[in-house]
N, CA, C and O atoms as CSV, one atom per row, in Angstrom:
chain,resi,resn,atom,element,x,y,z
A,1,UNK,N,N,2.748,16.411,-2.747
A,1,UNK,CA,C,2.390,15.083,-2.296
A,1,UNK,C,C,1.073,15.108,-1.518
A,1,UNK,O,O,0.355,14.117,-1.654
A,2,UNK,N,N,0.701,15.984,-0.812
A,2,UNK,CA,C,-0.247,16.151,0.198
A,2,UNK,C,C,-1.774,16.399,-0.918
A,2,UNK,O,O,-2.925,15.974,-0.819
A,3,UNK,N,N,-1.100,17.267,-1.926
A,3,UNK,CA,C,-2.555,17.542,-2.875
A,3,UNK,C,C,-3.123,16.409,-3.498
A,3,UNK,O,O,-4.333,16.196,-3.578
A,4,UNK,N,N,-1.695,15.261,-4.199
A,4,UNK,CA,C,-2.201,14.202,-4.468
A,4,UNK,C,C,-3.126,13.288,-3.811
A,4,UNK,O,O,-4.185,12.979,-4.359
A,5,UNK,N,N,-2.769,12.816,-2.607
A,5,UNK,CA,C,-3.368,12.243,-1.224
A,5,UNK,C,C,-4.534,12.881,-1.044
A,5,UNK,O,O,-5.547,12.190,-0.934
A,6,UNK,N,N,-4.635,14.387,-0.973
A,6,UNK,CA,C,-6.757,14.743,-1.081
A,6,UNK,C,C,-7.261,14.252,-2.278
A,6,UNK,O,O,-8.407,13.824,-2.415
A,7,UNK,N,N,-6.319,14.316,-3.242
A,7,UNK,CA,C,-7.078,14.183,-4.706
A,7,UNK,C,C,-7.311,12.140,-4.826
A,7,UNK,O,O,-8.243,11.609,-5.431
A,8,UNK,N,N,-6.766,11.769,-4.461
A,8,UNK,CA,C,-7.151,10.314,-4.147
A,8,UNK,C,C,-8.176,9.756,-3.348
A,8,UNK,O,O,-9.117,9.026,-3.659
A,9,UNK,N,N,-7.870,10.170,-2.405
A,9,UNK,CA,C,-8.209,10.103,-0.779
A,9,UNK,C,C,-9.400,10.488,-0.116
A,9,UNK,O,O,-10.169,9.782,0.538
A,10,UNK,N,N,-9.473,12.167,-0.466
A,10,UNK,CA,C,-10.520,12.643,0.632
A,10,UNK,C,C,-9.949,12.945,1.821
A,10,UNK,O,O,-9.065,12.116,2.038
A,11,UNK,N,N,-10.035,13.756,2.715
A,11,UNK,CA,C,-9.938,14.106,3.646
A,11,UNK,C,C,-10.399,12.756,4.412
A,11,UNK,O,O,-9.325,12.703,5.012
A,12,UNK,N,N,-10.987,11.787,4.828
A,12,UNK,CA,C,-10.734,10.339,5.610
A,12,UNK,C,C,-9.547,10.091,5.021
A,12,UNK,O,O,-8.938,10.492,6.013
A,13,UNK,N,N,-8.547,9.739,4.173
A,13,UNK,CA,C,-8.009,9.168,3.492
A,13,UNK,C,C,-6.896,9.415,4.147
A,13,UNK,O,O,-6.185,8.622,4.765
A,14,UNK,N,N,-6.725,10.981,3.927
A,14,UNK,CA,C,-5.375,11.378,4.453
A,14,UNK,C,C,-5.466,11.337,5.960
A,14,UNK,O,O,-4.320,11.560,6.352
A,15,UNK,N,N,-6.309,11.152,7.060
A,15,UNK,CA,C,-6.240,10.950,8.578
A,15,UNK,C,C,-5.780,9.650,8.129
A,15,UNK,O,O,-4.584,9.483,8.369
A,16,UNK,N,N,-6.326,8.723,7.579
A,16,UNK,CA,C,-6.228,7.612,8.026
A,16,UNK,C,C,-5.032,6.619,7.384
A,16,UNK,O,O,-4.925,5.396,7.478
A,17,UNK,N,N,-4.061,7.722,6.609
A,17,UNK,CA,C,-2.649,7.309,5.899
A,17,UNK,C,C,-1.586,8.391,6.967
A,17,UNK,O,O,-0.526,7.962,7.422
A,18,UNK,N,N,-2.039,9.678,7.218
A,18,UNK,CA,C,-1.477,10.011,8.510
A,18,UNK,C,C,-1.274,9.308,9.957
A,18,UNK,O,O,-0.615,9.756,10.895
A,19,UNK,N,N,-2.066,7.992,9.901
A,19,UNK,CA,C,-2.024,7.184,11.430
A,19,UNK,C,C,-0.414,6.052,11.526
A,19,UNK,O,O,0.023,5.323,12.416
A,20,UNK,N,N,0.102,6.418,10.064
A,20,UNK,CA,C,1.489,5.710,10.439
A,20,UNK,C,C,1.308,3.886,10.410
A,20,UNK,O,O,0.295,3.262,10.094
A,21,UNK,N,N,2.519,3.387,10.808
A,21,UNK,CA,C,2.986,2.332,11.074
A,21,UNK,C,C,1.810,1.324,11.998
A,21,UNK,O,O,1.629,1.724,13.148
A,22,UNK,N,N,1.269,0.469,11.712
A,22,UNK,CA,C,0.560,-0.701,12.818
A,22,UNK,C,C,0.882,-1.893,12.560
A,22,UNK,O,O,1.602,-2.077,11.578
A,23,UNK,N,N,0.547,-2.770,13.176
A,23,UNK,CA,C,0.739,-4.343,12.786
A,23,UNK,C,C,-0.772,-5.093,12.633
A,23,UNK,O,O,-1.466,-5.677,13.465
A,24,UNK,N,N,-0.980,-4.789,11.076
A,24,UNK,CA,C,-2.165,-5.381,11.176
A,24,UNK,C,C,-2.333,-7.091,11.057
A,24,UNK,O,O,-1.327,-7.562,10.527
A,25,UNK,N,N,-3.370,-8.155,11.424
A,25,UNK,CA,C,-3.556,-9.317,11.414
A,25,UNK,C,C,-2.548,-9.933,10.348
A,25,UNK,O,O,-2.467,-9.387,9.248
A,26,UNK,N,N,-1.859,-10.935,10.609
A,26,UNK,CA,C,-0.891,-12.077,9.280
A,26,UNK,C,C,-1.931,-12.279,8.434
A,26,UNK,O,O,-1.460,-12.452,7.310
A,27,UNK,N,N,-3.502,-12.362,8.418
A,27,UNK,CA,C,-3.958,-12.683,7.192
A,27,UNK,C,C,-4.308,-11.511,6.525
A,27,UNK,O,O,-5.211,-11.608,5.694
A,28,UNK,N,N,-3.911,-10.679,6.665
A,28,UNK,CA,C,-4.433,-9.443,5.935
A,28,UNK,C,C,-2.841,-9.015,5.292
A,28,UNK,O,O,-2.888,-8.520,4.166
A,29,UNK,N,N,-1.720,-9.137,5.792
A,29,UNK,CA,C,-0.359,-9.092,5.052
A,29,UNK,C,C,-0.246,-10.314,4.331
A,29,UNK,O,O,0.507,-10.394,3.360
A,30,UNK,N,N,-0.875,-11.191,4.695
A,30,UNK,CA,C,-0.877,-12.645,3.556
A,30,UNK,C,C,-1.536,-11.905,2.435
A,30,UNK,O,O,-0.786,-11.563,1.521
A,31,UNK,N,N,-2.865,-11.581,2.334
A,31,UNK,CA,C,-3.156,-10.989,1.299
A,31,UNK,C,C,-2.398,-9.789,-0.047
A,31,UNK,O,O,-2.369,-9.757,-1.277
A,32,UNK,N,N,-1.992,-9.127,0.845
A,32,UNK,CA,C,-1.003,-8.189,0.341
A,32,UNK,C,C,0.125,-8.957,-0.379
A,32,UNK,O,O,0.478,-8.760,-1.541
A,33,UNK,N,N,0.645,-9.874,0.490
A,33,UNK,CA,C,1.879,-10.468,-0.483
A,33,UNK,C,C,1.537,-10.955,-1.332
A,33,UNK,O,O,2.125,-10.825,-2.406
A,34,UNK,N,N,0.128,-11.934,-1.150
A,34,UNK,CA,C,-0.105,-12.884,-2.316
A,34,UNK,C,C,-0.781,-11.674,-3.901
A,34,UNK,O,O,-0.926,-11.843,-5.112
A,35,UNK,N,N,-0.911,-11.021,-3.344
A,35,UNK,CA,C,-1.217,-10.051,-4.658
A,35,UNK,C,C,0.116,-9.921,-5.300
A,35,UNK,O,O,0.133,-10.071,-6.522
A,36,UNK,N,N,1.216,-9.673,-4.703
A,36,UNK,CA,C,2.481,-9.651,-5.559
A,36,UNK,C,C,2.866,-10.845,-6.320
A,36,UNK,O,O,3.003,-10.790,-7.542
A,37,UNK,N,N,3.117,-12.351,-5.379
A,37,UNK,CA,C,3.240,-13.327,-5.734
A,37,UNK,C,C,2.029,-13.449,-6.684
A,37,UNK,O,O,2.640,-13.559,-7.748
A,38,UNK,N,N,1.003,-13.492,-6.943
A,38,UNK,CA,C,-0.219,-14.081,-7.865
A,38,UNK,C,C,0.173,-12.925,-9.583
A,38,UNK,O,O,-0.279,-13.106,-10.714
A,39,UNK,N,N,1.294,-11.652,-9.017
A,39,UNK,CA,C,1.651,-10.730,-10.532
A,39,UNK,C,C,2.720,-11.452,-11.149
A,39,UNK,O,O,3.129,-11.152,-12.271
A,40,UNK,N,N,3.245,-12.493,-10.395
A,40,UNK,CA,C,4.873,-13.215,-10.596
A,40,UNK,C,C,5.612,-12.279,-9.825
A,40,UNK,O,O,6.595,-11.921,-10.474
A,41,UNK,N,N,5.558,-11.791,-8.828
A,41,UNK,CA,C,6.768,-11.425,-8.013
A,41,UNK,C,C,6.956,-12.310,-7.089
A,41,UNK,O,O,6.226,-12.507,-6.118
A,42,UNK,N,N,8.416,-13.138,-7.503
A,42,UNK,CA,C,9.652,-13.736,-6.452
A,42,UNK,C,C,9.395,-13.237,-4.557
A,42,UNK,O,O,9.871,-12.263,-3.975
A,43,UNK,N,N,8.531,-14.273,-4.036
A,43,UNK,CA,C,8.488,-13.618,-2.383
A,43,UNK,C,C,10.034,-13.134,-1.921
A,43,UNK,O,O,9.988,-12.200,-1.121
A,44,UNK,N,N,11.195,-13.518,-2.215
A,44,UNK,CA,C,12.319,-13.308,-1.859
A,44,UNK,C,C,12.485,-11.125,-2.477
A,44,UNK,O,O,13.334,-10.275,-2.208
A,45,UNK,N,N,11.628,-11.095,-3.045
A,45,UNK,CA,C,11.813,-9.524,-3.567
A,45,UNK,C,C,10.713,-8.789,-2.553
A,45,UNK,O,O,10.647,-7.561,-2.495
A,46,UNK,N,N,9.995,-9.519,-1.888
A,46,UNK,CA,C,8.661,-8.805,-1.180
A,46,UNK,C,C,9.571,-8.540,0.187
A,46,UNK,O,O,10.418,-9.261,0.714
A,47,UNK,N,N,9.024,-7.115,0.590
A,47,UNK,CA,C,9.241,-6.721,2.055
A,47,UNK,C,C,8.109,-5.916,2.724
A,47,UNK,O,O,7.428,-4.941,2.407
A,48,UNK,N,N,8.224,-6.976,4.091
A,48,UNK,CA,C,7.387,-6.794,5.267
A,48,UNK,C,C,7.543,-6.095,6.490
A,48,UNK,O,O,8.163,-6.490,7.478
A,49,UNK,N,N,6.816,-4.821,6.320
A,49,UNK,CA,C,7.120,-4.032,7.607
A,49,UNK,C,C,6.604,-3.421,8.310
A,49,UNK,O,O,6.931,-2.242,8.439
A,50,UNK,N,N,5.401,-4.077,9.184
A,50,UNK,CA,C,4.221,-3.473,9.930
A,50,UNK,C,C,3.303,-3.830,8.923
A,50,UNK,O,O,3.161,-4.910,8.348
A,51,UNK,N,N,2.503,-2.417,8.754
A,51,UNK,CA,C,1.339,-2.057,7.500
A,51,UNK,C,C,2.120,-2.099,5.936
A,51,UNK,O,O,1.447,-2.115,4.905
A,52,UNK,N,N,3.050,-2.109,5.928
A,52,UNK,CA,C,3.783,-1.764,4.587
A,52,UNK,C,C,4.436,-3.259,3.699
A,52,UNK,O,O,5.021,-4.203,4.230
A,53,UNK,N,N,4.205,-3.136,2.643
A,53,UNK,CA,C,4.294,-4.411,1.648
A,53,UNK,C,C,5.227,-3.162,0.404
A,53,UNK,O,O,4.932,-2.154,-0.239
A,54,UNK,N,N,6.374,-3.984,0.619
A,54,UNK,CA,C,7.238,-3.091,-0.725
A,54,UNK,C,C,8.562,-3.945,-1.509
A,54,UNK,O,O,9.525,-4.530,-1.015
A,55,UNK,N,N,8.079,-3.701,-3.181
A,55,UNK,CA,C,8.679,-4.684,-3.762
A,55,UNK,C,C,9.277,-3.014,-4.955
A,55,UNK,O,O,8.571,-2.211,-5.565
A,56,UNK,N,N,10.410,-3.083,-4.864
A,56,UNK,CA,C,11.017,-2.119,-5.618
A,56,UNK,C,C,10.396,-0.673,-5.004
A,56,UNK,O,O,10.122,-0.427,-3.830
A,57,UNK,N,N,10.280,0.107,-6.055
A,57,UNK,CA,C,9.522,1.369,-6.170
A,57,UNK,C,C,8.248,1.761,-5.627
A,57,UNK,O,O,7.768,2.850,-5.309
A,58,UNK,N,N,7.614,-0.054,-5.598
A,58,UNK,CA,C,6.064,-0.295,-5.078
A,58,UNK,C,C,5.635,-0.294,-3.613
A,58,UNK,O,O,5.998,-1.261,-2.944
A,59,UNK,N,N,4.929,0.636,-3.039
A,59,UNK,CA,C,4.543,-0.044,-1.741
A,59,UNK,C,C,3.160,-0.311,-1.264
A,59,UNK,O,O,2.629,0.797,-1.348
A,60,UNK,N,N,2.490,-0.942,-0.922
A,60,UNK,CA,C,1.261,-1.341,-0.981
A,60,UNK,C,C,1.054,-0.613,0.610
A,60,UNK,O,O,2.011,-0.726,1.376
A,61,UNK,N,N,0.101,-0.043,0.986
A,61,UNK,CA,C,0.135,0.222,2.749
A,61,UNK,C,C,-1.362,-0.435,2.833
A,61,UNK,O,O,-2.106,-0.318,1.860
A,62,UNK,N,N,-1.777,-1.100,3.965
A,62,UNK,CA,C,-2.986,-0.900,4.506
A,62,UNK,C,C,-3.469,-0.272,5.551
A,62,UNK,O,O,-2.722,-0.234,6.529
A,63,UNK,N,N,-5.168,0.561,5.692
A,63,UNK,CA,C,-4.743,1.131,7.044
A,63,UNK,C,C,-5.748,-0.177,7.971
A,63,UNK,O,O,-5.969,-1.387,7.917
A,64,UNK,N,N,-6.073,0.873,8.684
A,64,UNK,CA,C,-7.000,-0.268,9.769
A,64,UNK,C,C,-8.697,-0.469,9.362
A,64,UNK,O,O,-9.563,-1.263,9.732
A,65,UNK,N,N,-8.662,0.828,8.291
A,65,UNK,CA,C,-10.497,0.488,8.019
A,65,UNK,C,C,-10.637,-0.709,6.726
A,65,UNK,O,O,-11.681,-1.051,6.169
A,66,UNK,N,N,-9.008,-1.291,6.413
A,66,UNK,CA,C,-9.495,-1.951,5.735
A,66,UNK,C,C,-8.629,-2.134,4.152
A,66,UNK,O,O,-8.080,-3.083,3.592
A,67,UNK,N,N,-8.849,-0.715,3.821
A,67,UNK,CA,C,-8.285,-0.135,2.526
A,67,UNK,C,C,-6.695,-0.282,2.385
A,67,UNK,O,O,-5.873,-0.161,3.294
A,68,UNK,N,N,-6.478,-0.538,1.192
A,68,UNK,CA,C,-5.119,-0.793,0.612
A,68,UNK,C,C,-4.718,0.358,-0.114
A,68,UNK,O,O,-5.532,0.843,-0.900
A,69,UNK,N,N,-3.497,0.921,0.030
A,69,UNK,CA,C,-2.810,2.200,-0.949
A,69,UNK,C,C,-1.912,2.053,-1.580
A,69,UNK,O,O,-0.883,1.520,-1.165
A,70,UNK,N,N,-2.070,2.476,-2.703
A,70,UNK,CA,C,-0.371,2.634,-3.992
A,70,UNK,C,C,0.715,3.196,-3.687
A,70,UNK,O,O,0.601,4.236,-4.336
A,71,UNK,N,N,1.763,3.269,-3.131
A,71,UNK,CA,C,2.614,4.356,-2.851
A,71,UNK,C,C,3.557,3.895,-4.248
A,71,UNK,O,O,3.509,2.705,-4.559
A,72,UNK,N,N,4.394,4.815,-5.068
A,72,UNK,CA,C,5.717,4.615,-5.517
A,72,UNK,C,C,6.339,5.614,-4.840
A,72,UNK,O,O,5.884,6.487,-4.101
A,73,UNK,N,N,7.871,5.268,-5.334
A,73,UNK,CA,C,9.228,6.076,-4.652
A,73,UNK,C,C,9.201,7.088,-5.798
A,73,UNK,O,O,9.062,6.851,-6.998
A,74,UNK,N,N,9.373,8.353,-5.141
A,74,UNK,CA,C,9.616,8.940,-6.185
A,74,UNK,C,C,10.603,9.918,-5.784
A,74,UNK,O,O,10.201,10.910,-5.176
A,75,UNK,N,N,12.244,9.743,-6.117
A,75,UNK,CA,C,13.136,10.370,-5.735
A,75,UNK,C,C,13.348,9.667,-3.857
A,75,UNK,O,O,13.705,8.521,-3.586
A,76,UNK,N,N,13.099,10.451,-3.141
A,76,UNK,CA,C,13.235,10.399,-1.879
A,76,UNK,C,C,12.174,9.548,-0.713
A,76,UNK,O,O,12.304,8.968,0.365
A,77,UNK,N,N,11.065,9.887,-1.690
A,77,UNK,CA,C,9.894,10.050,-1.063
A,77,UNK,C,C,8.769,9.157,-1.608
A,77,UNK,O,O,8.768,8.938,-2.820
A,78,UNK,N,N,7.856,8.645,-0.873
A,78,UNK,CA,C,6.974,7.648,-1.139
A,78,UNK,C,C,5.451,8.968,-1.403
A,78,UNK,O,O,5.038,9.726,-0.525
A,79,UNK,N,N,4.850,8.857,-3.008
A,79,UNK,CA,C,3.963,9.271,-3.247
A,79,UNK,C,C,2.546,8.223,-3.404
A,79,UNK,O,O,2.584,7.062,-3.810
A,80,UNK,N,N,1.459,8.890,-3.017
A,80,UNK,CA,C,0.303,8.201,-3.168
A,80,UNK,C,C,0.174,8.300,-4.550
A,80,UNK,O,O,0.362,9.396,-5.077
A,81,UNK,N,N,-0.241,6.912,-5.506
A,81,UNK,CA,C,-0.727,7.398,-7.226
A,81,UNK,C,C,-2.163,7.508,-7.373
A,81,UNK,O,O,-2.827,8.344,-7.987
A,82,UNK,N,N,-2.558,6.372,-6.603
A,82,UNK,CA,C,-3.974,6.025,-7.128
A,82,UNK,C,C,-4.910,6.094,-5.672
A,82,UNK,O,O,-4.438,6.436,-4.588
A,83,UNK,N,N,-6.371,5.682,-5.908
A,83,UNK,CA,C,-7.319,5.387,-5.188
A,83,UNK,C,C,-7.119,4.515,-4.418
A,83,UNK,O,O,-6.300,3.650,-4.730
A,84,UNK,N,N,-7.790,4.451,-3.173
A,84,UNK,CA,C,-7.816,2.481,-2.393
A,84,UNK,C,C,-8.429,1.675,-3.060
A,84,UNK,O,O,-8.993,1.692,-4.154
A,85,UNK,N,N,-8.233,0.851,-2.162
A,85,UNK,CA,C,-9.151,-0.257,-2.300
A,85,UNK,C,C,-9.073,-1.254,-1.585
A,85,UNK,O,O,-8.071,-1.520,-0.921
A,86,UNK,N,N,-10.062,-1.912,-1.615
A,86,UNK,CA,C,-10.389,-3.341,-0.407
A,86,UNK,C,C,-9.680,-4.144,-0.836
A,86,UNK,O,O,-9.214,-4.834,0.070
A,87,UNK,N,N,-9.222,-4.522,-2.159
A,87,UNK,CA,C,-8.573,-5.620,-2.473
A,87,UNK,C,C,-7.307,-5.003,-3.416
A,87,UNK,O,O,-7.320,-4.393,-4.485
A,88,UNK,N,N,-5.886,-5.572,-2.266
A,88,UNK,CA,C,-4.319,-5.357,-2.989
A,88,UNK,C,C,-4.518,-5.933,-4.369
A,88,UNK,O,O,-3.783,-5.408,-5.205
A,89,UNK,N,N,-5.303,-6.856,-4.818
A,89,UNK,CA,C,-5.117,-7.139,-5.908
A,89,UNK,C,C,-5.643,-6.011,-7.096
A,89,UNK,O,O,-5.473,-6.254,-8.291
A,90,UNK,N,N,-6.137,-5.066,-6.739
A,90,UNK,CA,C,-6.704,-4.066,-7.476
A,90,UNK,C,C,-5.550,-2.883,-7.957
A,90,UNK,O,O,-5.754,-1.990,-8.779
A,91,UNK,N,N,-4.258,-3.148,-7.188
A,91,UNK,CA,C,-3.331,-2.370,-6.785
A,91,UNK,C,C,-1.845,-2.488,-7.493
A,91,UNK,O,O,-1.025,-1.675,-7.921
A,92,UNK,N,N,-1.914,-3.717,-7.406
A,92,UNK,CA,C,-0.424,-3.933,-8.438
A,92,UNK,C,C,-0.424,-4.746,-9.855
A,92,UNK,O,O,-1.171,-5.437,-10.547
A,93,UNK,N,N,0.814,-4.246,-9.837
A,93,UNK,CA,C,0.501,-4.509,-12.021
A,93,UNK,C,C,0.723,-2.885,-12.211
A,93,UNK,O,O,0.853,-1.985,-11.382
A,94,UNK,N,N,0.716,-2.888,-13.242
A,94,UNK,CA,C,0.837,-1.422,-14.435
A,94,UNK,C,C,2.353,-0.734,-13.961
A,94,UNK,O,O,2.782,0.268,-14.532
């Protein structure tokens, strides 16, 4: 999991997915949800928890510089898949 996260990430990437749990601004988790809602996901399936946006398997994180991350469940454990990005909408789907 950790190799994936450099291989995405970069060394900023992983400090700054290592900083955990925050409560970032309601319009910046508005964003996040509305990327689910704008794929057709039911808000009643979206969950809100701090930095974390998770609808099934999916979890969207943001940190504080900004950037949005892919996590899926995989088994136990929440893996990074893909790259950031500034915009959740870049993030869900597939």
């Amino acid at each position: 999991a950790r190799a994936a996260l450099w291989r995405h990430a970069g060394p900023d990437g992983v400090s700054e997915t290592d900083d955990g749990r925050w409560r970032p601004a309601p319009t910046v988790i508005d964003a996040g949800v509305r990327a689910f809602t704008d794929a057709g996901i039911d808000t009643s399936e979206v969950q809100v928890r701090s930095n974390r946006i998770t609808v099934g398997d999916v979890q969207l994180r943001v940190t504080a510089d900004g950037r949005w991350w892919r996590y899926e469940r995989r088994g136990r454990t929440w893996d990074l898949v893909e790259a950031p990005s500034t915009d959740p909408t870049d993030l869900v789907g597939g």
